[in-house]
Every structure is written in structure tokens, then in C-alpha cells.
C-alpha positions in Angstrom: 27.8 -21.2 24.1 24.6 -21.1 25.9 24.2 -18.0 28.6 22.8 -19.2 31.7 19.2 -17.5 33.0 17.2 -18.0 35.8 13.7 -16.9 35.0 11.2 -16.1 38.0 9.5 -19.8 37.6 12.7 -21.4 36.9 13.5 -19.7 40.5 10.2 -20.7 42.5 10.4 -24.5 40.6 14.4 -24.8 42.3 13.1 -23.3 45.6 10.7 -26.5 45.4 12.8 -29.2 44.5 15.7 -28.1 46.0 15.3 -26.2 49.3 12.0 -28.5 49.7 9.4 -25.4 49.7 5.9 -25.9 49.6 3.7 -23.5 47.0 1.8 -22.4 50.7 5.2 -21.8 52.0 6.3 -19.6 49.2 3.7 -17.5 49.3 4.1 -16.9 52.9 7.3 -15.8 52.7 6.9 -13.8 49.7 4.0 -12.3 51.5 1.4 -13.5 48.7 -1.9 -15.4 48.0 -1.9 -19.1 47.5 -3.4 -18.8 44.9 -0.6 -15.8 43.1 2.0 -18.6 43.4 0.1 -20.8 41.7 -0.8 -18.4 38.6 3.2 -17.6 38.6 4.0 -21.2 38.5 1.0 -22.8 36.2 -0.8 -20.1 34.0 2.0 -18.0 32.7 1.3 -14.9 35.2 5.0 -12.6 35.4 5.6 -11.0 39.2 5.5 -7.9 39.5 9.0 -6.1 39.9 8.9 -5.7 43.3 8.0 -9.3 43.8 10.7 -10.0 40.9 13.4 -8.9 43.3 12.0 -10.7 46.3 11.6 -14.0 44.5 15.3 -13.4 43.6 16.1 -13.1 47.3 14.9 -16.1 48.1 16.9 -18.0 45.7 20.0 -16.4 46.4 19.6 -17.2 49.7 18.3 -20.9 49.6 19.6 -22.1 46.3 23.7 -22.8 46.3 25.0 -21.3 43.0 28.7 -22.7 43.1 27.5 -25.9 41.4 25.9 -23.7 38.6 29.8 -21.9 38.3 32.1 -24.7 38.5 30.1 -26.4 36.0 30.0 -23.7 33.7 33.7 -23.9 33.7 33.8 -27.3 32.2 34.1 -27.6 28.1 34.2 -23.4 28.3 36.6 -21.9 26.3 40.0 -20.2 28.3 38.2 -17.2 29.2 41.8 -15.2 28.9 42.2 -16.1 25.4 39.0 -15.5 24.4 39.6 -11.7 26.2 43.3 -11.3 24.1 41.5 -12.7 21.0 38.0 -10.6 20.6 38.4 -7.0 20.8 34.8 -6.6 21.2 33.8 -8.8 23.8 37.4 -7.8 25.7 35.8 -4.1 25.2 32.2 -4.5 26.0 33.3 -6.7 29.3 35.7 -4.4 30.4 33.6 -1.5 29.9 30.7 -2.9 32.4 33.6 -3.4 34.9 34.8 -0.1 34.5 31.5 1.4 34.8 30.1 -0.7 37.7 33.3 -0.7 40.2 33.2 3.1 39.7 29.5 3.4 40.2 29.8 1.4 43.6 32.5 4.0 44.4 30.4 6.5 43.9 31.1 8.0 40.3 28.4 9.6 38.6 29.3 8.7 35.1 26.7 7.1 33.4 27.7 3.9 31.3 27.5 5.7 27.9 29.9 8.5 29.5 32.1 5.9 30.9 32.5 4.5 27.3 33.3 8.1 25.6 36.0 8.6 28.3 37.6 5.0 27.3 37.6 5.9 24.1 39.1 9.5 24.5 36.4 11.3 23.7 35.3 14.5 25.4 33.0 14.3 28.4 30.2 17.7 28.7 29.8 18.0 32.3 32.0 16.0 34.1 35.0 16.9 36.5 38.8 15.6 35.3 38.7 13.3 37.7 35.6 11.4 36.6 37.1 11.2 33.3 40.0 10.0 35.3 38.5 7.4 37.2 37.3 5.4 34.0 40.5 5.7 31.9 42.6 4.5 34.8 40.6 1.4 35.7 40.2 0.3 31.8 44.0 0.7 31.8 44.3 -1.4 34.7 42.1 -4.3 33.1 44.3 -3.9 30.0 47.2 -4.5 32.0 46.0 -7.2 33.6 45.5 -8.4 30.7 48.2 -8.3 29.0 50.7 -10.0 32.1 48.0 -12.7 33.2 47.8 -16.3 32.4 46.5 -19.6 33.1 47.5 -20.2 36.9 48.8 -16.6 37.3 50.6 -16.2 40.6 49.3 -12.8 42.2 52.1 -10.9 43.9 52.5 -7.5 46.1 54.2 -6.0 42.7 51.4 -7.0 41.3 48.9 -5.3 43.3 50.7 -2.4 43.5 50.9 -2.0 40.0 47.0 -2.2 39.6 47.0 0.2 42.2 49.1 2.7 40.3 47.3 2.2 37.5 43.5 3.0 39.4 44.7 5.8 40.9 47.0 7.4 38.8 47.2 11.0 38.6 45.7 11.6 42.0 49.0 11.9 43.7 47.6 13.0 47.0 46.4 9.3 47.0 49.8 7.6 46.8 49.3 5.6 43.4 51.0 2.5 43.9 51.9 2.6 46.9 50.6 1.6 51.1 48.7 3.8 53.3 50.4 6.0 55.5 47.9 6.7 57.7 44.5 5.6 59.4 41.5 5.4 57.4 37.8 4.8 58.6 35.3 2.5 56.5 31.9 3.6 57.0 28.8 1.9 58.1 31.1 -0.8 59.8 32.6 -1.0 63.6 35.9 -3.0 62.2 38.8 -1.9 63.3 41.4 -1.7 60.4 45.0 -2.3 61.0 47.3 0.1 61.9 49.7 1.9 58.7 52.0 -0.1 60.6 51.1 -3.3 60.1 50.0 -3.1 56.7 53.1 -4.0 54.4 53.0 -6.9 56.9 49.2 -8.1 56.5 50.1 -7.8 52.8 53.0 -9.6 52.6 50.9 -12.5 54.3 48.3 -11.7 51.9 50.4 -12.5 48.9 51.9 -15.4 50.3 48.6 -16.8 50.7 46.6 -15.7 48.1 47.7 -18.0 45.8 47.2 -21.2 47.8 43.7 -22.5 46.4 41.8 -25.2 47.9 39.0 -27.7 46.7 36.2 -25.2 46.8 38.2 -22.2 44.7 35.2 -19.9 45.1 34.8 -19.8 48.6 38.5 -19.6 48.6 38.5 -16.1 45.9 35.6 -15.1 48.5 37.7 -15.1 51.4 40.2 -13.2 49.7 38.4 -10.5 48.5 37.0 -10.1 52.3 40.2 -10.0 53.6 42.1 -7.8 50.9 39.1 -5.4 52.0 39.9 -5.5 55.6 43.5 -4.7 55.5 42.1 -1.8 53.1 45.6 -1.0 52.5 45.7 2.0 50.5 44.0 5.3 51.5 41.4 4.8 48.1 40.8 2.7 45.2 40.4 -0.5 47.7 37.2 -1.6 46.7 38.2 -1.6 43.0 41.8 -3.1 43.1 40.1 -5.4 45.2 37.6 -6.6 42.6 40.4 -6.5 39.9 42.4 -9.1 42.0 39.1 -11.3 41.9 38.6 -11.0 38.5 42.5 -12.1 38.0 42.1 -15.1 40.6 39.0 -16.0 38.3 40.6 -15.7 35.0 43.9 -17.5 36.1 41.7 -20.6 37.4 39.9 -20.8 34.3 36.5 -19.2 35.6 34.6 -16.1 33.8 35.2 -12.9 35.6 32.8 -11.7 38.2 30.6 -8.7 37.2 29.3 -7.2 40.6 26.9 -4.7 39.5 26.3 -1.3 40.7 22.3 -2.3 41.7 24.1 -4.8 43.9 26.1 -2.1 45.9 24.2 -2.6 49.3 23.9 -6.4 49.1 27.7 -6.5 48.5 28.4 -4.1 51.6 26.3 -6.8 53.3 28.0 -10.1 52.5 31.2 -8.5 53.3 29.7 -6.8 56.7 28.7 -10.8 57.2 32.2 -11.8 56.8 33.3 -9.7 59.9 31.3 -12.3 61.9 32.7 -15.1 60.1 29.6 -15.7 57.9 30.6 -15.9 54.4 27.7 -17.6 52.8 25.8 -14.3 51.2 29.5 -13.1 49.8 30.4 -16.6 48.0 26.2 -16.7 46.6 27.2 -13.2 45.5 30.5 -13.8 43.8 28.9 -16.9 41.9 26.4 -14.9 40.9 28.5 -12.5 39.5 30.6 -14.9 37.9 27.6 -16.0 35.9 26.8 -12.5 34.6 30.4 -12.4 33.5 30.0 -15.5 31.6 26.6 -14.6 30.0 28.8 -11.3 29.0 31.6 -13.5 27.6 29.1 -15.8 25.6 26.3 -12.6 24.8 25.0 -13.2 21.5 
């Protein structure tokens, strides 16, 4: 099937048709000559990386991507069987999911690393629980995996058992099970709820996550944010978190999201949004996401 790319000019030429930009516009806010839009757009000229990322930006900010993800889902093939089927685009997906979450966690294993520790090898200079980190979340993938299916209902056994699976071995975390106590997220005023309330925000969680509505992506969105704020276990939220997307995804017949560890900051920012009730940037960002996912599915 055909991956899905969005070169620089395809990017400007959208910004014109569809946000209604003029070229003088562009180049104002991209902080550029006239006459450098109109060598990107009609002679061939490539921006330069820094203005890649800007022109990028822009589009992700003007230019709705859900339309772009729920039609990639028609005529695709079911994305779960194409996972159980082929063992090397199962491996090669799971392995940029492994590598990324951790990355955004804070791991220092490199991608080619992450891959040796999957595959049992030895790692030179790297602590246990590196090692551990990317074993445990493959294993959690595979296990998803093997229990999901088309319309999969999500449920707090569920959860817990992917959160077993992340953190297992590092007892002193409570694999599998609630938080006992508080826990602070940083760079954010939000108040979490109290140890207390958790296997109560959860139970609502469950009950509702399953529920989906016309517009399925914002719904996984809203999910995701809200999984985050209960932040019910003392670590491994942010990456259970995006395993539960990824199932939501799969189950509905959409390619898994790939949230990349370049994108750390600007995903810490869509969900810092959705404390204020603005969810816009963390929908753009999970359609995005689903779109690398499917060019990773589909990768010739």
C-alpha cells in the first residue's frame, strides 16, 4: 500500500488551499522573504532544516489531519492480523515503540541497543534496568498482541496486566498494581488524585473507555489525557498509557500511533493543553502519529 508523505511544498500548497494563506502571509509567519516562498513553492529550492521544522508547525497547526487517518483506514488491511501474521513488520514496529516510549521516559538506550536487548543479547555499558526497561515493554506489546482483537474491550485487568508486564522486576514500583501514595508530575500545576480515589477514577476509566463516539480519534485523545491524569501507578504511566492507545487503535481498525522521542516536548504540550480543556494539538498529534505507524506497517 502506498505510505503517506507530506513533503515541505506539499505542506505550504495545503496551507494555501486549505487554511486560505497567501504566499506574503507565509512568509511572514515563517519569518522569510517573499520571494524564499516562492523559490520553495515554484523553482525546486528545499528549506533549510530549521525552516523544515517551522513549515511543519504550521501545518500541524492549521491543517486537520483526522480526515488524512480515517481515510487511510478504508480498503487497509486489519492492522492486527497483519501484526500476528508478519514477524518482521510485527518486529521492526514494535521495536520503534519500544525504543521511543522509553526514550520519552528518559532511557538512554540507543535504538540499535534497544534491539540487542529484545533479542537477548548482551548490552556493553548499560545498567540492568535499561536492559529491563526494553524487554518488559516488547513483552508487553507481545501480549497485547496476542489477547487483542477487532473491537477489543479494554478492562482494569487489562491494564493492570500491561502494567505488570512494563514494570516487571522493579518491585519497589508495584508491577501491576495502584499507587499507594502521592506522586508529583513535573512542569505541570495539576493536581493528581489522591491514592484514594484512584481504584475509583479507574474503575470509571474502564467503564468508559470503551464507549466510542463518531469522531474515534478525538475520543482515543481524550483518553489518553485522562488515563495520564489519574497517573495511577507510581511509574511506567506514560508508557502503559501509550500501550492502551495503540490497543484502542488496533481494536478500531486504525494503525498504531508512533509518538516519537523528537516529539517529547510537543507531546508534554498537547497534554499540558488538555488541562485547560484544549485538545486540538493532542488529537493533530495522535493523527500524526497514527500516520507514521501506518507508513511503518506499509514500509517498503
Amino acid at each position: 500500500m502506498k505510505q503517506i508523505t507530506f513533503t515541505d511544498k506539499d505542506k505550504l500548497e495545503r496551507l494555501i488551499k486549505e487554511a486560505k494563506f497567501r504566499r506574503s502571509e507565509l512568509a511572514r509567519l515563517l519569518e522569510v522573504s517573499y520571494k524564499t516562498v516562492y523559490r520553495w513553492l515554484d523553482k525546486g529550492v528545499k528549506p533549510q532544516p530549521r525552516q523544515s521544522r517551522e513549515i511543519d508547525a504550521l501545518f500541524k497547526e492549521q491543517i486537520d489531519l483526522s480526515d488524512w487517518v480515517y481515510a487511510l483506514k478504508k480498503g487497509m488491511p486489519d492492522p492486527i492480523q497483519l501484526l500476528k501474521n508478519n514477524q518482521a513488520i510485527r518486529d521492526k514496529l514494535f521495536l520503534m515503540m519500544t525504543y521511543n516510549s522509553n526514550a520519552i521516559e528518559g532511557s538512554r538506550m540507543t535504538l540499535k541497543e534497544t534491539e540487542m536487548a529484545i533479542e537477548g543479547k548482551k548490552v556493553k555499558g548499560k545498567e540492568l534496568f535499561e536492559v529491563l526497561e526494553a524487554v518488559n515493554h516488547n513483552n508487553a506489546l507481545l501480549y497485547m498482541l496476542e489477547v487483542i482483537k477487532r473491537n477489543f474491550k479494554i478492562t482494569e485487568e487489562f491494564i493492570l496486566k500491561l502494567h505488570s508486564l512494563v514494570m516487571y522486576n522493579f518491585n519497589n514500583k508495584l508491577p501491576g498494581k495502584y499507587r499507594t501514595g502521592y506522586v508529583n508530575l513535573t512542569n505541570t500545576e495539576k493536581q493528581l488524585p489522591s491514592a484514594q480515589m484512584v481504584p475509583v477514577k479507574m474503575r470509571q476509566f474502564a467503564k468508559n473507555v470503551n464507549n466510542y463516539r463518531d469522531d474515534i480519534i478525538k475520543k482515543i485523545s481524550k483518553d489518553h489525557y485522562e488515563f495520564e491524569s489519574i497517573h495511577p501507578f507510581f511509574d511506567g504511566n506514560g508508557r502503559v498509557g501509550r500501550l492502551i492507545m495503540i490497543t484502542q487503535l488496533l481494536s478500531r481498525g486504525f494503525p498504531p500511533a508512533l509518538i516519537e522521542v523528537e516529539d517529547r516536548y510537543k507531546y508534554y504540550l498537547a497534554l499540558g493543553k488538555g488541562d485547560m480543556g484544549d485538545f486540538r494539538n493532542l488529537v493533530q498529534m495522535v493523527c500524526d502519529s497514527v500516520i507514521k505507524g501506518y507508513n511503518l506497517l506499509f514500509a517498503n
